[in-house]
C-alpha positions as CSV (number, residue, x, y, z in Angstrom):
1,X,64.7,27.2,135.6
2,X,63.9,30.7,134.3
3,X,63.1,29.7,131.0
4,X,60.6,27.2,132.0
5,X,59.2,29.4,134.5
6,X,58.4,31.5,131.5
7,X,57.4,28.9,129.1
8,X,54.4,27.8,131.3
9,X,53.5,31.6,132.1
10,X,53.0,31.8,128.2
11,X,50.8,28.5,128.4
12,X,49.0,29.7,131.2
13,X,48.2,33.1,130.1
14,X,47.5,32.2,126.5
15,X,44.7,33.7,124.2
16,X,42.4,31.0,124.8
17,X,42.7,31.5,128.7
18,X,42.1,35.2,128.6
19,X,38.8,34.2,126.3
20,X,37.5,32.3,128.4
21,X,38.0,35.0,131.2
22,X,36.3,37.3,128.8
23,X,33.5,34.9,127.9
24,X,32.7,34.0,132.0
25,X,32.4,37.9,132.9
26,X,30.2,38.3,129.5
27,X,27.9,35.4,131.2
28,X,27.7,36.5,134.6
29,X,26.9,39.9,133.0
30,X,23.8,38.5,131.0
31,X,22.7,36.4,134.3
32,X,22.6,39.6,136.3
33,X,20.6,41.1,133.3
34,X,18.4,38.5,132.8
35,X,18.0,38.1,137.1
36,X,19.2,34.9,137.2
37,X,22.0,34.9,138.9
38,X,21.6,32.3,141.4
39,X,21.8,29.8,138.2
40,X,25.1,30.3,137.4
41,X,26.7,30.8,140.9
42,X,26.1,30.6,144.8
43,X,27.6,34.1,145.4
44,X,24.9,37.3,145.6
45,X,25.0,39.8,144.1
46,X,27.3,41.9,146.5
47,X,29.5,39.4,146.2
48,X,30.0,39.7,142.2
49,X,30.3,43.3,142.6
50,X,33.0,42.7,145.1
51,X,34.6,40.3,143.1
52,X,34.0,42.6,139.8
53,X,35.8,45.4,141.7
54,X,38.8,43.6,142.6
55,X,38.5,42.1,138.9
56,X,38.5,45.9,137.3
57,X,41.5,46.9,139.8
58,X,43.7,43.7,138.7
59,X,43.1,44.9,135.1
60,X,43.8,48.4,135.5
61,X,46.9,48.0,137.5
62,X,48.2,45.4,134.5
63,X,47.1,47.5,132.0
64,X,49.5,50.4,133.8
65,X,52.0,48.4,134.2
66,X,52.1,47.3,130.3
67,X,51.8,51.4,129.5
68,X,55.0,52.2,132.2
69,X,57.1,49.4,130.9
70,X,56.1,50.6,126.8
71,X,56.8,54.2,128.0
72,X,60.1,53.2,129.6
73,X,61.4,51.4,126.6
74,X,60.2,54.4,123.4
75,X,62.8,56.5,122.7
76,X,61.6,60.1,124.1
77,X,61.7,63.0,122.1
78,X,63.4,66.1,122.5
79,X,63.4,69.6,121.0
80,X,67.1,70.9,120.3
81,X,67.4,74.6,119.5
82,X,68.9,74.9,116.1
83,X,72.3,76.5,116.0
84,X,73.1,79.4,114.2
């Protein structure tokens, strides 16, 4: 069951997924620009920026979470004091 549960995350999550996320914030971003919002969604604009936030804060915690699990796993470096 693990296994699969992991196969379909890979599916899910794959490069083509996370483009299209790219390409739909990249969108909205020139609708906002251009001030036409309203033509690709019925939320205003306080609503995209509250959506945006909680979009920036899912982000950031991942991307911490992928830097904690990297730093956990690289070897750490330590001085030693040469004998003599």
């Amino acid at each position: 069951m693990g296994l699969m549960l992991h196969q379909n995350r890979q599916m899910l999550y794959g490069e083509a997924r996370l483009a299209w996320l790219l390409e739909a914030v990249d969108e909205l971003h020139t609708a906002i620009a251009d001030g036409t919002l309203d033509t690709v969604t019925t939320l205003n604009e306080v609503e995209v920026q509250g959506m945006l936030y909680e979009l920036i804060y899912v982000a950031r915690e991942t991307l911490d979470e992928i830097e904690n699990r990297r730093a956990a796993t690289e070897p750490r470096l330590r001085l030693v004091r040469k004998s003599s």
